[in-house]
Structure formats: structure tokens, C-alpha cells
C-alpha positions as CSV (number, residue, x, y, z in Angstrom):
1,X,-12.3,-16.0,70.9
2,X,-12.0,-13.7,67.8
3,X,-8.5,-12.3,66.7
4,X,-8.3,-9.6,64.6
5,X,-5.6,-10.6,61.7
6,X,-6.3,-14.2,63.4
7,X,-3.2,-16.5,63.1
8,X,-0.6,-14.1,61.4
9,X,1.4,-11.1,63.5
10,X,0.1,-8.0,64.2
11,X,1.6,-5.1,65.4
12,X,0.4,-1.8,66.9
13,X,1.6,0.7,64.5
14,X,-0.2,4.0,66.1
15,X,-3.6,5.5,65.9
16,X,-6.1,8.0,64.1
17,X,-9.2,9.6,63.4
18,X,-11.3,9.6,60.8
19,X,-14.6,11.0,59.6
20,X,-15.9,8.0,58.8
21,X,-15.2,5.6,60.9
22,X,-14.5,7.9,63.8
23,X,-11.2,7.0,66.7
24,X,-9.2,4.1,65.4
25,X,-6.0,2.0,66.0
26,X,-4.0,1.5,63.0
27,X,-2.7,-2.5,63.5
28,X,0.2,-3.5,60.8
29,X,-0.4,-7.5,59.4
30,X,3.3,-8.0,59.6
31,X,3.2,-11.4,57.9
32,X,1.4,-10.0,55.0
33,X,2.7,-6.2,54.4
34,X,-0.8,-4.7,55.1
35,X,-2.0,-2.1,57.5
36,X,-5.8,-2.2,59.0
37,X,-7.5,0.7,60.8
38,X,-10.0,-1.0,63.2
39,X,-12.3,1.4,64.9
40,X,-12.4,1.1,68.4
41,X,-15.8,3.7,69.7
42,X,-18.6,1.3,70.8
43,X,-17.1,-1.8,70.4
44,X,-15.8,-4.4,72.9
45,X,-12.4,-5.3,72.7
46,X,-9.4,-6.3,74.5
47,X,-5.8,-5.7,73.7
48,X,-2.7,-7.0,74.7
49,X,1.0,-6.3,74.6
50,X,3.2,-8.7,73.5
51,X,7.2,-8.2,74.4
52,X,8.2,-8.3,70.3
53,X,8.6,-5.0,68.7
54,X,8.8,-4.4,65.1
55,X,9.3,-1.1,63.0
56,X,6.1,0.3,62.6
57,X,6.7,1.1,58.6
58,X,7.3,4.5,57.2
59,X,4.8,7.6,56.2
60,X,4.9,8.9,52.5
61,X,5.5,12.8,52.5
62,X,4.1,13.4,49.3
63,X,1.3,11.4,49.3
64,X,0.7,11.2,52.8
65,X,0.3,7.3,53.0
66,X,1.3,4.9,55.8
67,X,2.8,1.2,54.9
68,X,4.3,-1.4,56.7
69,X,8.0,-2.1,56.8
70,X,8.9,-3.6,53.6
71,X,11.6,-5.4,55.4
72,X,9.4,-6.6,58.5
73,X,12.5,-5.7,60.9
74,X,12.2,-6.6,64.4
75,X,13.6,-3.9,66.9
76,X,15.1,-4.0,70.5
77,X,13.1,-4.2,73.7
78,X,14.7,-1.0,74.4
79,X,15.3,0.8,71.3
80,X,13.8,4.5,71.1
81,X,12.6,4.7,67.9
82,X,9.7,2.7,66.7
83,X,10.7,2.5,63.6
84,X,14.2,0.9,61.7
85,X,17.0,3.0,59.9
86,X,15.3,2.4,56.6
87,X,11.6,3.8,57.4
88,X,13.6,6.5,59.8
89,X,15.0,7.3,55.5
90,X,12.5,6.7,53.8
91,X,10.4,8.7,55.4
92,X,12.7,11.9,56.3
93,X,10.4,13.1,58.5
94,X,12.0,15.4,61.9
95,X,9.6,17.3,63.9
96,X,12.2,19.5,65.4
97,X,13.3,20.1,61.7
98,X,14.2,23.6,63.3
99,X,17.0,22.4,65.5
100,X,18.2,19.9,62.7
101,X,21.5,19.8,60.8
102,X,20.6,18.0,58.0
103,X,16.8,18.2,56.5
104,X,16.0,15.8,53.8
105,X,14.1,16.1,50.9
106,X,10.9,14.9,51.6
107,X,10.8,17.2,54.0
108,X,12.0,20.3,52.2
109,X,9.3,19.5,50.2
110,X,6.4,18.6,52.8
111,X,8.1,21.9,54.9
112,X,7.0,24.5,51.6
113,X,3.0,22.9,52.1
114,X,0.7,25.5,53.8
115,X,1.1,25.3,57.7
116,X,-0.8,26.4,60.9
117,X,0.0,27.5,63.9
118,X,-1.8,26.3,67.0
119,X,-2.9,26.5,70.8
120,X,-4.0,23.0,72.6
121,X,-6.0,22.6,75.6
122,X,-5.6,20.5,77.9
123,X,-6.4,21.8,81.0
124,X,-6.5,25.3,82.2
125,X,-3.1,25.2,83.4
126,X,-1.6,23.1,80.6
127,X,-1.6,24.9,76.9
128,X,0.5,23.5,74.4
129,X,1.7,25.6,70.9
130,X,2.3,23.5,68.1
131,X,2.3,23.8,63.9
132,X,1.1,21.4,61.3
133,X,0.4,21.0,57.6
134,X,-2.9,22.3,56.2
135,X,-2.7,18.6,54.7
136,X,-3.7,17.1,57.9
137,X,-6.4,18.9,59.0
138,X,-7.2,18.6,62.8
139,X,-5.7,15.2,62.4
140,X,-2.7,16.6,64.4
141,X,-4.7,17.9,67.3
142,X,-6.3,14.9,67.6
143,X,-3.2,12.3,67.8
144,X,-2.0,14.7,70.5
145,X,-5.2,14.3,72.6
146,X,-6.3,18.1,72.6
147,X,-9.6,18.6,74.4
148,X,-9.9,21.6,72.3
149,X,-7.8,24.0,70.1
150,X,-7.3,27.0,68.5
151,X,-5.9,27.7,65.3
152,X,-3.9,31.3,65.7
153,X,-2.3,31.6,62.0
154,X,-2.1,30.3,58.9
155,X,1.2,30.5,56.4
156,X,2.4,29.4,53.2
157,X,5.5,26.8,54.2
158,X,6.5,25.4,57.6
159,X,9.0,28.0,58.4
160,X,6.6,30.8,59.0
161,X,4.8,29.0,61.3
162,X,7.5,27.8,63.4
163,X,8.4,31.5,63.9
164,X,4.8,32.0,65.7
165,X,5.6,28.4,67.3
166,X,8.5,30.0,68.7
167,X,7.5,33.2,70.2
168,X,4.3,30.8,71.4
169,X,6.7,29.1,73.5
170,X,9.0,31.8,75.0
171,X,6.1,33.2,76.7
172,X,5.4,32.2,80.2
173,X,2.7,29.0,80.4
174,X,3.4,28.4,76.7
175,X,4.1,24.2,76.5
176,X,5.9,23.2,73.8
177,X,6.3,19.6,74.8
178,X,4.0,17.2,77.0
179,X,4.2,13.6,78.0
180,X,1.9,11.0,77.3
181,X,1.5,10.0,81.0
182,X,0.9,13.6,82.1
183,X,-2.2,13.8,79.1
184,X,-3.4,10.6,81.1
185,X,-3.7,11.9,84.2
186,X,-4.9,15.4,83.0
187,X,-8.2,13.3,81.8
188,X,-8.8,11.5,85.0
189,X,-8.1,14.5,87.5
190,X,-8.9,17.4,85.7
191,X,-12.4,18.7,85.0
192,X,-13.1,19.3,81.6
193,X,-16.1,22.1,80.3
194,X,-16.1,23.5,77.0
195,X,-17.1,26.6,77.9
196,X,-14.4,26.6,80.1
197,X,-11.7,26.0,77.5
198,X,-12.9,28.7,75.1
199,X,-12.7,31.2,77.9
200,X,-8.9,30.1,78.5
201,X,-8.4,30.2,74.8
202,X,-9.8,33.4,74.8
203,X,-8.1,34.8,77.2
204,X,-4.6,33.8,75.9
205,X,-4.9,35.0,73.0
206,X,-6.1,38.3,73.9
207,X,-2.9,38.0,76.1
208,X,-0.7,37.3,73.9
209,X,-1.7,39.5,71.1
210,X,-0.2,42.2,73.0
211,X,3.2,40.4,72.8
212,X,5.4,42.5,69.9
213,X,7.3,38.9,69.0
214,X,4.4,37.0,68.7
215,X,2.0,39.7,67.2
216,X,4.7,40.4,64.8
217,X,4.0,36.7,63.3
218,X,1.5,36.6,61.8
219,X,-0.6,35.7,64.9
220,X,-4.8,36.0,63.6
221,X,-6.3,34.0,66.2
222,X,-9.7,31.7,65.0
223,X,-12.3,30.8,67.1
224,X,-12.0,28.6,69.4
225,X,-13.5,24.7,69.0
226,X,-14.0,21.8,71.2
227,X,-12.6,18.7,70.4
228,X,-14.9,15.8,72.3
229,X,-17.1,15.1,69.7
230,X,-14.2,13.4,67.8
231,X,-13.0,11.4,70.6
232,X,-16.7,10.6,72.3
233,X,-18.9,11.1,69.3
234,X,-20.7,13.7,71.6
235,X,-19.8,15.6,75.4
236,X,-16.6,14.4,77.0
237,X,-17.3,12.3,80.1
238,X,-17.0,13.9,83.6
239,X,-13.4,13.6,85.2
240,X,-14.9,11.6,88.3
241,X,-16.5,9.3,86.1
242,X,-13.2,8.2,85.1
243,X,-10.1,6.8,86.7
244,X,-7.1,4.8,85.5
245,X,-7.5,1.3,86.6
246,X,-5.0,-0.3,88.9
247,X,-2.9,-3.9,87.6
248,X,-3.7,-5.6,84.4
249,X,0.3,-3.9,82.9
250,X,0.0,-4.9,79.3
251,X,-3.6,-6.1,79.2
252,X,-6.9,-3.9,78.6
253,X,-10.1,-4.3,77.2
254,X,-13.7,-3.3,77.9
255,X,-17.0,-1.5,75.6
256,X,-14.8,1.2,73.9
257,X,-16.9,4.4,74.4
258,X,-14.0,6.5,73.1
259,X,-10.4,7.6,72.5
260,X,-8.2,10.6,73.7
261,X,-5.3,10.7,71.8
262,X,-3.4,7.5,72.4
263,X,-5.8,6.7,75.2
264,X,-8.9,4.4,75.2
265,X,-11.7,5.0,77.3
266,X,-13.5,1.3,78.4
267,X,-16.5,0.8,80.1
268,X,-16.6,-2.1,82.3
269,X,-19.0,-2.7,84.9
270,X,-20.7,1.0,84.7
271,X,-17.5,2.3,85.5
272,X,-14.8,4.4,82.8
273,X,-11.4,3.9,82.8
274,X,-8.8,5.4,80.9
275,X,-5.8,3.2,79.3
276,X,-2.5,4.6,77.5
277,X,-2.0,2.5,74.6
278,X,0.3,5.6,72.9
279,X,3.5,3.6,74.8
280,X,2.9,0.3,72.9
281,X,3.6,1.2,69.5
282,X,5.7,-1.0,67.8
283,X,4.7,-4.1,70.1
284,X,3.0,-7.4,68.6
285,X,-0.4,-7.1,70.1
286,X,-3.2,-9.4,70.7
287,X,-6.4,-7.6,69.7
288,X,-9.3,-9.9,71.0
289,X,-12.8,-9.1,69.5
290,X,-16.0,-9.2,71.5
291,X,-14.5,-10.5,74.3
292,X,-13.3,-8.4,77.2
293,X,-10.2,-10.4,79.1
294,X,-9.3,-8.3,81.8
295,X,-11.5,-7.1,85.0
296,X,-10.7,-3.8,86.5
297,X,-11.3,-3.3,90.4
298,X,-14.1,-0.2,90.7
299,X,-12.2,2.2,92.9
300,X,-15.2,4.8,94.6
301,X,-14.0,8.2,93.3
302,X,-13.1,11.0,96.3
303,X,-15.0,14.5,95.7
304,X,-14.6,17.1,97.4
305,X,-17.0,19.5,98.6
306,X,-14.6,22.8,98.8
């Protein structure tokens, strides 16, 4: 048996992807004050969750930098935040800055960075608007799970985007928020084809370019681009060749063949199955190497032929 950070605490701090290195979780060395990004696509692994949380440390608005919790505090079993008052300050980082009484600093200053606008697909029936920081890249996207996107502005500060954001959202089959557990079950039940989500790209935004709120905007939509290759390293895999595996609360592992978001994709047995690990964040983790201590029960998928 392998542990990664063998012998000292780690703790799952969130997740990313990276050119290099492709889908990755980002595991905190609590005992030590380091933070380790250990790719996950094609490798076997298991995880567990452990019932400890700790603060997951605190992002650097200016230089964009993750670190562990200088103070190492432990939080709650049922506290909301994954991360302590300190990192919560340090950081000064809202998402709904719009609906804020008080915005800090950091992000006054993070807010007046080049910003886009966007539209995420996730199924034909579920498209999200959402804004982030030229800074980041598709990074954003990513984190959220998007099977694919389409950037539909580009501004000079935070505020002009969230003006397209909004008039995105007030029009009917606009998301503006989604849950984890929904993108989870989206993967396993919805069929995914690219060509598919370009056309319902397409087709919104040719909709909603006749809109006088949102076309006043700044709305310029781009072309539309499909986000697998990211998550897969190539095509997505079919939605009946994956299912979320019943049991095993707290425990997964498997050959990694890619991530979605917060969710891993294991192979075990020549069967997929899909795993929300976005819900563990802040939890002391096992992270097992090359070994694989959980077996999943093969459930026959149902097609149907109409």
C-alpha cells in the first residue's frame, strides 16, 4: 500500500486542470504547509474520506496562488465554508460580489482585470451563464464541469460582464446556478455529442441576440468549443457506458480515465463509473496509489429503443 503524503495529513483542498499534466486533485500536506497537484487521468487510485475537515487555505488575488492554511485550523463536521475566517480574509474573494455589501480590496482590484462572459453546456436543456477573469483562462469552465462553452463577450473589469451575466439569466432557460449532484447525473443519463452542443450553442445565441437587454451588452458571441478533450484527453465516453455505482459512501477508486469537473471517471472491471469528489473538500483523505480498494457492482445499463 502506497500513500500519497504517506504518514503526515492530507487534505482534499479542490481540483484543476492543467496543460501539462492534464485533470488533477489538488491534496494540501497539512502537517507540512505544502499543497501537491496529483494527476489523476490514467492512473489507478483509490480515495477515501475521512470525517476531519480542515480549511482548505486561501487563494492569492494578485498573484493568483493557492497555499495551505498557515494556521492548519480544523473546521466543523457541519460547517458551510471550507475554509476558516482567516483564509475567508485573506483571500476577499465573493462570487456574488454583485449582491455584496461590502467588497474588499483584493477584489476591487481582481474585479478591474479583463473579464468574459459565458454560456456552459451541459445538456440541451441545461445552459448555464457565467463570467470569469481573462486570468484564468478556460480554467473556470473546467472546475464547473462544462461539456462545452461559448465565450459571448469580452470586457475590461468584472462589472461589465456581470451586466451581460445578468441579462443571460433573466431570459427563459438561462441557469445561473447548478448543483454538483445535478452535473452528476447529467453525465450518466444524458447523451453527450459535440456536434450536438454547438448546434444548441448556436442556436442560443442566435436567440438571444435578438434580446435588446442582452444585445445591448456587449454580447459578440465566439465560436463554440467542446470541452472533452480536457477532461478525457480525447471524445467523451457514451452516457450508457457510464453509471454512478451503488454503496462504497466515502470510498472510490479504480483506473482513472478522466475527470468532469469535481467528478472522476474510474474504470473497474470494463465498466465506467462516475464519482463526485467536489462534496469532499476540506476532508482528510486517504489517497491510495496503485491500488484500487473498493469493488463496484456492474449494473447492466437499460436502452431504449424509442
Amino acid at each position: 500500500m502506497t500513500r500519497f503524503i504517506n504518514g503526515r495529513t492530507a487534505v482534499l483542498a479542490g481540483h484543476g486542470f492543467d496543460d501539462a499534466i492534464g485533470p488533477y486533485l489538488l491534496v494540501n500536506d497539512a502537517d507540512a504547509g505544502e499543497q501537491h497537484r496529483f494527476a489523476v487521468r490514467g492512473r489507478t487510485f483509490s480515495l477515501r474520506r475521512l470525517p476531519r475537515r480542515r480549511c482548505v487555505g486561501r487563494f492569492d488575488l494578485a498573484t493568483y496562488e493557492k497555499s495551505c492554511c498557515p494556521l492548519n485550523v480544523e473546521l466543523l463536521p457541519d460547517a458551510k465554508e471550507t475554509m476558516c475566517p482567516a483564509c475567508i480574509e485573506a483571500t476577499g474573494f465573493n462570487p456574488s460580489f454583485y449582491y455584496a455589501d461590502f467588497v474588499s480590496p483584493q477584489q476591487r482590484a481582481y474585479n478591474l482585470t479583463p473579464h468574459f462572459a459565458y454560456l456552459a453546456y451541459f445538456s440541451p436543456q441545461h445552459v448555464k451563464a457565467g463570467i470569469s477573469s481573462e486570468t484564468r483562462g478556460i480554467e473556470r469552465l473546467l472546475e464547473q464541469g462544462a461539456r462545452a462553452a461559448r465565450i459571448v463577450g469580452r470586457f475590461s473589469c468584472a462589472d461589465e460582464a456581470r451586466e451581460l451575466e445578468a441579462a443571460l439569466c433573466a431570459q427563459p432557460g438561462i441557469l445561473e446556478t447548478m448543483r454538483a449532484s445535478l452535473k452528476t447525473r447529467l453525465l450518466v443519463e444524458e447523451r453527450y455529442d459535440p456536434a450536438e452542443a454547438v448546434r444548441v450553442l448556436d442556436e442560443r445565441a442566435a436567440g438571444l441576440a435578438e434580446v435588446p437587454a442582452v444585445a445591448q451588452t456587449g454580447f459578440a458571441p465566439e465560436p463554440a468549443q467542446d470541452l472533452s478533450p480536457h477532461y478525457f484527453g480525447g471524445p467523451s465516453p457514451d452516457c450508457h457506458d457510464l453509471q454512478v455505482p451503488e454503496g462504497h459512501d466515502g470510498e472510490c477508486g479504480g483506473r482513472c480515465i478522466g475527470m468532469v469537473g469535481g467528478a472522476l471517471v474510474f474504470e473497474q472491471g470494463g465498466a465506467n463509473y462516475v464519482v463526485s469528489v467536489k462534496e469532499w473538500e476540506s476532508h482528510e483523505v486517504e489517497l491510495l496509489v496503485d491500488e484500487v480498494v473498493c469493488e463496484y457492482d456492474f449494473e447492466p445499463q437499460q436502452f431504449s429503443l424509442f
